[in-house]
VORO-317366 format. One record per residue (C-alpha): residue number from 0; residue in one letter; x, y, z. Coordinates in steps of 0.1 Angstrom, whole numbers, padded with zeros to 4 digits. Layout:
// residues N
R   resi   resn      px      py      pz
R    NUM      A       X       Y       Z
...
// end
This chain:
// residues 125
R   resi   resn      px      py      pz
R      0      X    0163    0049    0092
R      1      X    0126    0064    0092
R      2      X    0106    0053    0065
R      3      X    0074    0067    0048
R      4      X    0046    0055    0025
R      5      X    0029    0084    0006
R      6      X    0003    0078   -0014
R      7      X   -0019    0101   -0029
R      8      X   -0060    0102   -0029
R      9      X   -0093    0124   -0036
R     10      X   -0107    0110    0003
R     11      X   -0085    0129    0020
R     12      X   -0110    0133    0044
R     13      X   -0122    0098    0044
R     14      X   -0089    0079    0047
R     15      X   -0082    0103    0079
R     16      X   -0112    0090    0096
R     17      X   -0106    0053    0084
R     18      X   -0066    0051    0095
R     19      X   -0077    0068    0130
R     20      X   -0110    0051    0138
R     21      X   -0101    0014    0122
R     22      X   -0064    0014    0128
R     23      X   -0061    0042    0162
R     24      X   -0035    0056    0139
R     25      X   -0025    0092    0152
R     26      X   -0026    0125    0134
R     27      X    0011    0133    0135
R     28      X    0009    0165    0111
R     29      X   -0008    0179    0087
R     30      X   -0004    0205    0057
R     31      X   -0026    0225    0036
R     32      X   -0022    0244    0002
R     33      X    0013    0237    0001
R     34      X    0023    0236   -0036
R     35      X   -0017    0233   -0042
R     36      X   -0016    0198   -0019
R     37      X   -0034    0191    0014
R     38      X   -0017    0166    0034
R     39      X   -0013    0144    0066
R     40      X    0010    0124    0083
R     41      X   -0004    0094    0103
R     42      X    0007    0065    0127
R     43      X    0019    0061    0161
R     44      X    0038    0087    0177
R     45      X    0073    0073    0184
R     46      X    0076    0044    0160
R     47      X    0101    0054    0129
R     48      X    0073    0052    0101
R     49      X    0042    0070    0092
R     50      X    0020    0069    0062
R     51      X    0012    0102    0040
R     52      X   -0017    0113    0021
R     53      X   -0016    0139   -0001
R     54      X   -0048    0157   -0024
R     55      X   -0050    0180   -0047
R     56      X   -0077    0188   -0083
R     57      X   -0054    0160   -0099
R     58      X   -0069    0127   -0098
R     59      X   -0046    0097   -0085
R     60      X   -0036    0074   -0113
R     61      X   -0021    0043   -0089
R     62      X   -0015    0004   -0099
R     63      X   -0020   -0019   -0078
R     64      X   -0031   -0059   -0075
R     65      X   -0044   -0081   -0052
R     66      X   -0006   -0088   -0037
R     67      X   -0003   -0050   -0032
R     68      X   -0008   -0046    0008
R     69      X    0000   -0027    0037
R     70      X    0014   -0048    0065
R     71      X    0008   -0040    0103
R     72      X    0023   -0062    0129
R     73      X    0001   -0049    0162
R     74      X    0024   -0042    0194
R     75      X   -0002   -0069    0213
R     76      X   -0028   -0089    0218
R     77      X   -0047   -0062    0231
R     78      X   -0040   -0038    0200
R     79      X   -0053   -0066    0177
R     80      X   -0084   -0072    0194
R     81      X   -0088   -0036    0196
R     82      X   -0086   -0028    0159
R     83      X   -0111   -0064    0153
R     84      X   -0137   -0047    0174
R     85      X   -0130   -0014    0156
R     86      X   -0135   -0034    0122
R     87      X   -0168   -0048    0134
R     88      X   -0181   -0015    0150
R     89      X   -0172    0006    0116
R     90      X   -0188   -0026    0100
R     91      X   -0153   -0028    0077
R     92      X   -0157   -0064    0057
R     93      X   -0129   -0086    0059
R     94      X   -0118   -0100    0030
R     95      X   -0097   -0134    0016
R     96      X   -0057   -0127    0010
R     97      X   -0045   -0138   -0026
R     98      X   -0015   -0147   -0002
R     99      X   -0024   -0181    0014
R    100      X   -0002   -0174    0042
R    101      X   -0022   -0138    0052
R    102      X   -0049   -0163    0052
R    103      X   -0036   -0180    0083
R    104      X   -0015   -0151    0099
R    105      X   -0041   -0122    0097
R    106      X   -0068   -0104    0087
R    107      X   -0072   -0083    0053
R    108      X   -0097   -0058    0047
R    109      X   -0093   -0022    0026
R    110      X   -0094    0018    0029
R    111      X   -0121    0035    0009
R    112      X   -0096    0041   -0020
R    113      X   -0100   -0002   -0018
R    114      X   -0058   -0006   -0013
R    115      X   -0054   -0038    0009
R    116      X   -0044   -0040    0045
R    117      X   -0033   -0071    0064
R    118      X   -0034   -0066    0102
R    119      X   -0008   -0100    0116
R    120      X   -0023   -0119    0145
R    121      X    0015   -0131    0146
R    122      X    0045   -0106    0163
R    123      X    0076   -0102    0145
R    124      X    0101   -0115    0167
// end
C-alpha cells in the first residue's frame, strides 16, 4: 500500500523550499493549472509515501491542534543530524510537543502554514 498526505496551501512556493531545504525532501512531480490547481509531490524517491500540496485562488480552510503532527522517523543517525543542522542553518525554532513523549523522542518544529512536524531521534524497529 502507498500512502499520501495532501494538503492544500497559498505557500506553494514556500512549503517547496521548506520540505526540500529543512527536511532534503525530493521534488517527485509536479503539476500546474490542472483543474485551476498547481501542485507537487514530495519525499524520498523509493519509499511508498509522499506528501502533496496543492494551490489554487481558494483559500485553505484546515483544523488542526496542537496534537495534529507530521511524523518522520529518519533512515539514520546521519539523516537526523543532517536535518538538525538544516533547522539551525534555516534558523527554524524548535518548539515543545503537547505530547510529553515527542518531548523525549524528538524534535517538533512547523512549516510556514505553522502545521507541526516531529522529526524521531528513535528508529522504528
Amino acid at each position: 500500500m502507498q500512502f499520501r498526505y495532501a494538503r492544500h496551501t497559498q505557500k506553494l512556493e514556500s512549503l517547496i523550499y521548506f520540505y526540500t531545504s529543512v527536511l532534503n525532501f525530493e521534488i517527485l512531480g509536479e503539476f500546474k493549472n490542472h483543474d485551476n490547481y498547481d501542485g507537487v509531490f514530495l519525499g524520498i524517491k523509493g519509499q511508498n509515501w509522499h506528501l502533496e500540496f496543492t494551490q489554487n485562488g481558494e483559500k485553505p480552510n484546515s483544523k488542526f491542534d496542537e496534537d495534529d503532527t507530521l511524523v518522520f522517523y529518519p533512515e539514520s543517525n546521519e539523516d537526523y543530524r543532517k536535518i538538525l543542522d538544516n533547522l539551525k542553518k534555516f534558523e527554524v525554532p524548535l518548539l515543545q510537543p503537547k505530547n510529553p513523549y515527542w518531548k523525549k523522542n524528538g524534535i517538533c518544529f512547523e512549516d510556514c502554514d505553522h502545521y507541526k512536524i516531529i522529526v524521531s531521534d528513535i528508529k522504528i524497529r
